[in-house]
OpenMM code with the backbone's topology and positions (N, CA, C; nanometers):
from openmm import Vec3, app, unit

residues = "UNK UNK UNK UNK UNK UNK UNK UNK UNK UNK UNK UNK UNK UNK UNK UNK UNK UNK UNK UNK UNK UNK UNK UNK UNK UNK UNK UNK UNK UNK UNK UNK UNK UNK UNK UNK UNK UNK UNK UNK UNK UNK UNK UNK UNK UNK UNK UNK UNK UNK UNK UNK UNK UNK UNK UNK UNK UNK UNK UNK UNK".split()
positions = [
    Vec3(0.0847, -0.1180, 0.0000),
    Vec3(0.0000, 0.0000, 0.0000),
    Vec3(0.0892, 0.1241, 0.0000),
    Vec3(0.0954, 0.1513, -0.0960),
    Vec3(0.2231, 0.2829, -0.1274),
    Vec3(0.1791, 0.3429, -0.2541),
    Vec3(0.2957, 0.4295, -0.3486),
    Vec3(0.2880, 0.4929, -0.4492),
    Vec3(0.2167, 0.3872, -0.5355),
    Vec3(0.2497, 0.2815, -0.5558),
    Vec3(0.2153, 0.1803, -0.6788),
    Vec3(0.0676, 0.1617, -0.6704),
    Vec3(0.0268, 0.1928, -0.5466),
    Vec3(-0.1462, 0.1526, -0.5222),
    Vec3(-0.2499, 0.1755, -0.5788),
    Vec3(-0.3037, 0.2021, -0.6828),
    Vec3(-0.4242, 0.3202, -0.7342),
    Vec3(-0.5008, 0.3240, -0.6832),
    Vec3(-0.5489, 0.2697, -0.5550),
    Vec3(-0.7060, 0.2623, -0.4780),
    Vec3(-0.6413, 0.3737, -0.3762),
    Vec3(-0.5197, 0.4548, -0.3518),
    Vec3(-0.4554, 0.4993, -0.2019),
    Vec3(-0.4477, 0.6417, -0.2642),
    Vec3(-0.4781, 0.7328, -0.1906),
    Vec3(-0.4501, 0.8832, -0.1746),
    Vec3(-0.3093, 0.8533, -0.2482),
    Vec3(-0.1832, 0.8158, -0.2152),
    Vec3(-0.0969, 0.8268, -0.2309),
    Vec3(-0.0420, 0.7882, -0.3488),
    Vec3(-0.1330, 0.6442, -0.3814),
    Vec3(-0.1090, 0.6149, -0.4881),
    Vec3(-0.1306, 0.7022, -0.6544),
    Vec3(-0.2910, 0.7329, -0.5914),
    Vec3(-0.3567, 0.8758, -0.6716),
    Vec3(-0.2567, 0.9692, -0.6930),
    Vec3(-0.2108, 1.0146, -0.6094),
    Vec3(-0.0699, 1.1518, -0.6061),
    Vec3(0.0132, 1.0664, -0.7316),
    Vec3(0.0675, 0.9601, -0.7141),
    Vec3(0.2124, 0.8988, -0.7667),
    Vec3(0.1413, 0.8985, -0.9027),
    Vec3(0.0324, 0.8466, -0.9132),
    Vec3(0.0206, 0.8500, -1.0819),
    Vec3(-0.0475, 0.9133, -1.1651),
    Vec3(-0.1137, 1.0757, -1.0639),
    Vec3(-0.1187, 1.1965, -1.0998),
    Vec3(-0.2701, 1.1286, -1.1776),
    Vec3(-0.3715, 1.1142, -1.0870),
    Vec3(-0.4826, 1.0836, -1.1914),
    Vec3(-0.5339, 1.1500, -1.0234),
    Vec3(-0.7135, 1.0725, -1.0862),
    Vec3(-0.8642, 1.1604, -0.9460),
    Vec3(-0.9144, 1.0405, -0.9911),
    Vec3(-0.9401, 1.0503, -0.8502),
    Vec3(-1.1212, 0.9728, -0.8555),
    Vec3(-1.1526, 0.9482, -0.7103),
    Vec3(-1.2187, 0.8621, -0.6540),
    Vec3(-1.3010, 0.8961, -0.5057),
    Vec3(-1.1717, 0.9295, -0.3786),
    Vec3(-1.0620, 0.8426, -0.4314),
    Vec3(-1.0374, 0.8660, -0.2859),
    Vec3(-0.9510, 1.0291, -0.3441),
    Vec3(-0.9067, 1.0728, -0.4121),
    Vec3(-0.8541, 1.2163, -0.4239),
    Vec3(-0.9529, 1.2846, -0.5826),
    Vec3(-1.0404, 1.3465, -0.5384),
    Vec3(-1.1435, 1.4337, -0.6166),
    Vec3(-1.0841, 1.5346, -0.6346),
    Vec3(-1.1234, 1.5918, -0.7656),
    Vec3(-1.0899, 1.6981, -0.8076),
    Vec3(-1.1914, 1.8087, -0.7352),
    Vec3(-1.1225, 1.9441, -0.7320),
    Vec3(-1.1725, 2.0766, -0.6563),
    Vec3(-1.2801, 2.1470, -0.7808),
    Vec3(-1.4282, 2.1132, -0.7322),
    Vec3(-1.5379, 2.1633, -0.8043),
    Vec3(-1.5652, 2.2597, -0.8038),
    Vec3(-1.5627, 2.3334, -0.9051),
    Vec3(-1.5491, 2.5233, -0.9309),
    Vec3(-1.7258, 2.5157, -0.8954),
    Vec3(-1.7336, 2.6643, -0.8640),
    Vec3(-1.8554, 2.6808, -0.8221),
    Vec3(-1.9956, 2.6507, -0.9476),
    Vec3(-2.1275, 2.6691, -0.9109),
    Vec3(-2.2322, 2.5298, -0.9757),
    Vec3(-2.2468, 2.6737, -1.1230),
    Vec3(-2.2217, 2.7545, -1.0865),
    Vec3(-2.2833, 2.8500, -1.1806),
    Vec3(-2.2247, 2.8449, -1.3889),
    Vec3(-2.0796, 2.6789, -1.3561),
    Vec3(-2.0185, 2.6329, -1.4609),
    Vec3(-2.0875, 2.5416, -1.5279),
    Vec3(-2.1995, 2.5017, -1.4764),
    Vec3(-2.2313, 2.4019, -1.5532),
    Vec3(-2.4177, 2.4372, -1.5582),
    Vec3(-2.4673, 2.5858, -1.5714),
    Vec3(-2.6308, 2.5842, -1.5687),
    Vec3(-2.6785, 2.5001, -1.6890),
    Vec3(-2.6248, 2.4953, -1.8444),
    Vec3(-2.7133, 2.4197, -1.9488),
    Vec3(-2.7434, 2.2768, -1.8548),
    Vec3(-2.6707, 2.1563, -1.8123),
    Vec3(-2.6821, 2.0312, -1.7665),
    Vec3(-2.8183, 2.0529, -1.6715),
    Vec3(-2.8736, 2.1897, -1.6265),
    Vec3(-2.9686, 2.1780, -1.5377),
    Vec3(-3.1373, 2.2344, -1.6187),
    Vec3(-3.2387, 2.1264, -1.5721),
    Vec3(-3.3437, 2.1833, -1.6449),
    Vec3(-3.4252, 2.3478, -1.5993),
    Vec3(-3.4516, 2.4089, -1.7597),
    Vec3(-3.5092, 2.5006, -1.6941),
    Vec3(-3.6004, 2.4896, -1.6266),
    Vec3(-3.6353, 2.6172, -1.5543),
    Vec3(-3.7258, 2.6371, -1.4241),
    Vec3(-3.8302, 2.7135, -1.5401),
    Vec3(-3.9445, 2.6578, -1.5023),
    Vec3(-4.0651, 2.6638, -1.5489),
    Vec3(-4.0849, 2.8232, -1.5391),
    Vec3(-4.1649, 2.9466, -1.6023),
    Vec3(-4.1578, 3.0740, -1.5546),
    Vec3(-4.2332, 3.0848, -1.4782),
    Vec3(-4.2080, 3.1998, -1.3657),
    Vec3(-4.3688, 3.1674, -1.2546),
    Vec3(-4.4469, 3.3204, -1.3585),
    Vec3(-4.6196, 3.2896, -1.3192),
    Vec3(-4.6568, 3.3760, -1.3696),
    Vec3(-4.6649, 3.5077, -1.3365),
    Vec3(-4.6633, 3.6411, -1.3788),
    Vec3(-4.6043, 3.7414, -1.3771),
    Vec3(-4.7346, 3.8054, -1.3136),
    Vec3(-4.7171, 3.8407, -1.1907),
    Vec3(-4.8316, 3.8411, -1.0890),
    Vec3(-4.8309, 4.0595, -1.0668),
    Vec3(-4.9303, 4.1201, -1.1087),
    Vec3(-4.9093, 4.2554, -1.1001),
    Vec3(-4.9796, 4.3388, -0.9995),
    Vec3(-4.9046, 4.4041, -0.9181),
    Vec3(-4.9791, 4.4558, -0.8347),
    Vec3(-5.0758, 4.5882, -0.8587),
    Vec3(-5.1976, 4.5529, -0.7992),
    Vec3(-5.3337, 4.6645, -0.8508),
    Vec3(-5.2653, 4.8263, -0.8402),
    Vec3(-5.2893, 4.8865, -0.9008),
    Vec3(-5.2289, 5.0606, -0.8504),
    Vec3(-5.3420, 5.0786, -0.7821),
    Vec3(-5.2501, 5.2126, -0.7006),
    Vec3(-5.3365, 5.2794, -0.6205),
    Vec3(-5.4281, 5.3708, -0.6875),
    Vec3(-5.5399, 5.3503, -0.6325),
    Vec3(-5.6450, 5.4553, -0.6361),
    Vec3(-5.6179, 5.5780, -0.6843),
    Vec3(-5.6780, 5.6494, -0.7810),
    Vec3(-5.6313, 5.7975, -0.8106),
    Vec3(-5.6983, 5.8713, -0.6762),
    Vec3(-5.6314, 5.9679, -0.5959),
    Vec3(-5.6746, 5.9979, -0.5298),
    Vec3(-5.7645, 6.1665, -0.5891),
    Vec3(-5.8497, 6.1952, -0.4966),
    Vec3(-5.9170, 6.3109, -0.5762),
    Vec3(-5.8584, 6.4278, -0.5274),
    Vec3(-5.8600, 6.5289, -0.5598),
    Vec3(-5.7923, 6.6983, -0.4771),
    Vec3(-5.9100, 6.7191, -0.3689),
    Vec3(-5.8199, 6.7594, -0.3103),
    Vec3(-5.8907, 6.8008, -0.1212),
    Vec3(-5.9688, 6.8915, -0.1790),
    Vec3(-6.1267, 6.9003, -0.1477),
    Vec3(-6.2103, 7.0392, -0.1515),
    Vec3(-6.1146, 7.1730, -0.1223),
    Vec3(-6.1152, 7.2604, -0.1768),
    Vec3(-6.0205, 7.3976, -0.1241),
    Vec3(-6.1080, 7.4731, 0.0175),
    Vec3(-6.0805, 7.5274, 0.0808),
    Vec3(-6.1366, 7.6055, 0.2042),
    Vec3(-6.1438, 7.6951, 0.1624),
    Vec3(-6.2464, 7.7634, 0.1928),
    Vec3(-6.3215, 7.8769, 0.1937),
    Vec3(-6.3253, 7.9673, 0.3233),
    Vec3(-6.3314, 8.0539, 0.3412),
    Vec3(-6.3729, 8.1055, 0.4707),
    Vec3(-6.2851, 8.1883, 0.5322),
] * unit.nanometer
topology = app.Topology()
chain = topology.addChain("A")
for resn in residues:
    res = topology.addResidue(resn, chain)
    for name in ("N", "CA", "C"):
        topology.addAtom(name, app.Element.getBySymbol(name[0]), res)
């Protein structure tokens, strides 16, 4: 169980390859969006406006 091993961390190192026991360092997920299905659109939900408000009666007096 040394360099010659391919199942050993060490062995992995000696013959410069990956796999479970030494994984390669996964760049963040934002490299691979096509492989993921799109997200359905949500529907475009609008909020009512406000009320026109009317002008204050003017004062008199």
């Amino acid at each position: 169980m040394g360099k010659g091993d391919r199942k050993t961390r060490k062995g992995k190192i000696a013959i410069r390859s990956y796999g479970n026991v030494r994984p390669h360092k996964v760049k963040a997920k934002t490299a691979a969006p096509a492989a993921k299905k799109p997200a359905a659109p949500k529907p475009a939900v609008k909020k009512a406006a406000p009320a026109a408000r009317k002008a204050a009666p003017k004062k008199t007096g």
